[in-house]
SEKE-304873 format. One record per residue: x, y, z of N, C-alpha, C, O in turn; residue in one letter. Coordinates in steps of 0.001 Angstrom, whole numbers, plus 500000, padded with zeros to 6 digits. Example, Ala and Ser with C-alpha at 12.3 -4.5 7.8 and 13.67 -1.06 7.14 Angstrom:
# residues 2
513190494310507800512300495500507800513200496700507800514236496681508465A/512850497750507080513670498940507140512900500030507870513409501138508039S/
# end
This chain:
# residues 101
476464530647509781477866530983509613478764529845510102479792529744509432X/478622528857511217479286528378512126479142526864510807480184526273510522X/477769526412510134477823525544508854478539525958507937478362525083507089X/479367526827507419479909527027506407481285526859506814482178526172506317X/481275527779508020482842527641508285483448526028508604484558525637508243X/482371525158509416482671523602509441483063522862508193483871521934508153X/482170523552506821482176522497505549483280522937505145484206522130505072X/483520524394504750484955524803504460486018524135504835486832523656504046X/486103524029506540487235523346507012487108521475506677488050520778506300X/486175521159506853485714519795506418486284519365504456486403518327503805X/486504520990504159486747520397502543488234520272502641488897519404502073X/488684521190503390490511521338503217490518519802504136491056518752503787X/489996519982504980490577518705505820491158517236504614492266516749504392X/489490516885503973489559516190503202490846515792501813491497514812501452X/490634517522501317491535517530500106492846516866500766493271515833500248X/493418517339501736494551517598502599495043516391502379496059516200501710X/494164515222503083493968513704503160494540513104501811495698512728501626X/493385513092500817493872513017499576495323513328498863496162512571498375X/495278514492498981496699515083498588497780514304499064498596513770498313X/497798514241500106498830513291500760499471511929500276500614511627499936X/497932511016500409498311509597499511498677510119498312499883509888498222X/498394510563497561498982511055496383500054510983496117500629510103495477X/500636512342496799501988512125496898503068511022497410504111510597496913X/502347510733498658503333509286498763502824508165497896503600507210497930X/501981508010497283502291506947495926502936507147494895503254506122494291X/503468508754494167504210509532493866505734509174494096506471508725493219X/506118509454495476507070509069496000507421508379495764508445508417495083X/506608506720496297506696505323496107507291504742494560508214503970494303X/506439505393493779506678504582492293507876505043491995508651504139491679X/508433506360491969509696507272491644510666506435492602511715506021492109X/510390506175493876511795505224494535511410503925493481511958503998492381X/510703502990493669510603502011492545511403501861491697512441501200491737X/510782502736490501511357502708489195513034503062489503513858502579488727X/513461503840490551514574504001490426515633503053491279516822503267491515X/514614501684491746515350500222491974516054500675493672517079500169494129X/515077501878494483515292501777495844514291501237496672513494501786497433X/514498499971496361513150499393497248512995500028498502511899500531498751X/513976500094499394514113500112500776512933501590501195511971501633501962X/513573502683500276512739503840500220511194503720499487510259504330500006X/511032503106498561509766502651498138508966501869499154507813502262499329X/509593500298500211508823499939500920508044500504502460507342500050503364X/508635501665502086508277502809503757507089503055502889506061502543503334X/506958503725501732505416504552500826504923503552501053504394503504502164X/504829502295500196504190501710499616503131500697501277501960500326501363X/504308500614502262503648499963503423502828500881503757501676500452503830X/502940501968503991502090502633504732500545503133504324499602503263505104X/500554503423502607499565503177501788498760502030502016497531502086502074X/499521500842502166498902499566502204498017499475503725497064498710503874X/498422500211504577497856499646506099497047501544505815496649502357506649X/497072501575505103496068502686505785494964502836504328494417503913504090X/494773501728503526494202501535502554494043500185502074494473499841500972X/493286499209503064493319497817502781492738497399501685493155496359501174X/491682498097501104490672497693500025491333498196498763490660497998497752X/492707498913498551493451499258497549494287497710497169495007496813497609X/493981497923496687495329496410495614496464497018495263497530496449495501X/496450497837494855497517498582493748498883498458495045499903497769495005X/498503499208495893499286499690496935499850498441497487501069498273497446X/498885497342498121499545496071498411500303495459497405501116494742497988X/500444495380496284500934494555495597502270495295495088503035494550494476X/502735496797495253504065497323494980504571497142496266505802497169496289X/503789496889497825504519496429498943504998495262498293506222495374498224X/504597494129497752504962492665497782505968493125497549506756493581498377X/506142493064496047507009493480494927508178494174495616509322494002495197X/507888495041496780509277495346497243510112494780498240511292494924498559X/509140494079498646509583492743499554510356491508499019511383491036499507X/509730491102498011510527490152496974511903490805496176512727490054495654X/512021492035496153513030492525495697514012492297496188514842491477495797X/514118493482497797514703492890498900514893491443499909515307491125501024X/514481491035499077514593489562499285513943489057500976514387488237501779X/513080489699501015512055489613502670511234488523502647510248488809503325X/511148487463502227510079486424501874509383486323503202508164486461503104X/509894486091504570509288485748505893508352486841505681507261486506505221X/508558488183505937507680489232505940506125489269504560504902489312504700X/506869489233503570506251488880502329504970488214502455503842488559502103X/505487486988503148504461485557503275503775485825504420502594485557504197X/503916486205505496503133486720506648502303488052506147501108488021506439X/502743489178505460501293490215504854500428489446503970499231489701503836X/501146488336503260499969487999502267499067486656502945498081486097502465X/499812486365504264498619485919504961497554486293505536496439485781505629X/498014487257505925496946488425506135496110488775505813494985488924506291X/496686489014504679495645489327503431494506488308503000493409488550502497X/495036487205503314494188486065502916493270485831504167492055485654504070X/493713485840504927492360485981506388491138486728506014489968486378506175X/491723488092505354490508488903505712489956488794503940488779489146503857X/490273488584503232489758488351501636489625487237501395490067486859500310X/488963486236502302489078484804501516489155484325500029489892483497499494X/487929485290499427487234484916498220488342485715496997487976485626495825X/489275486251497205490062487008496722491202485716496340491861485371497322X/491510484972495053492634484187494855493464484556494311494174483612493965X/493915485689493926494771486403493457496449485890494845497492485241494912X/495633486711495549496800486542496916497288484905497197498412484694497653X/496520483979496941496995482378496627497863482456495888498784481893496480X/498249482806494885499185482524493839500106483506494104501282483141494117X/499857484707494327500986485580494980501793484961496006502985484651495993X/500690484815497113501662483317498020502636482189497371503522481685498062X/502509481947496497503177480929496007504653481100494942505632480432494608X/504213482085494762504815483103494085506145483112495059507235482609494788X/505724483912496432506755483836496891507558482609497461508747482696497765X/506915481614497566507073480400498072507991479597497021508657478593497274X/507875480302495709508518479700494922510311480633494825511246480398494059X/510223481435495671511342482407495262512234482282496441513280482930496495X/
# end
C-alpha cells in the first residue's frame, strides 16, 4: 500500500514539474510575440537556468536581451555557455552576433 501511495504521489509530483515549464514557456512566447521583452526575459531566464541542455529556452533569453538592448549581460550568459559546451559553435557566432550589435 505504502508503494502505490509513493508512485501515485511520485506521478503528480512529476506531472506538476512538467506542467509548470510548460506554462511558463507559454507565458514566455505570448510576452514575446507581444514585443514585452522585459516580461518574456523573467520566463525565458528562468527556463534557461533550470534547463541548461534546452537550446530553445537559451536562445529566446538571448533574443530578449538583444532586444532590450543588454549586450554586457547577453555576452557574459553566452560565455557561459561557451565554458560549459565547448564543442557547441553555434554560441560563437551568437557571440558575435552580439558583438556586432
Amino acid at each position: 500500500m505504502k508503494q502505490i501511495f509513493f508512485i501515485v504521489f511520485f506521478l503528480i509530483l512529476t506531472f506538476s514539474v512538467f506542467g509548470q515549464r510548460d506554462n511558463d514557456y507559454r507565458l514566455g512566447i505570448e510576452y514575446f510575440k507581444s514585443k514585452e521583452f522585459e516580461k518574456a526575459l523573467f520566463y525565458f531566464e528562468k527556463l534557461a537556468n533550470q534547463n541548461p541542455n534546452t537550446t530553445v529556452y537559451f536562445d529566446y533569453y538571448i533574443r530578449c536581451l538583444k532586444e532590450l538592448e543588454d549586450y554586457s549581460t547577453a555576452e557574459k550568459e553566452i560565455k557561459k555557455r561557451i565554458r560549459k559546451t565547448k564543442d557547441d559553435y553555434n554560441y560563437y557566432i551568437e557571440l558575435g552576433a552580439v558583438y556586432r550589435l
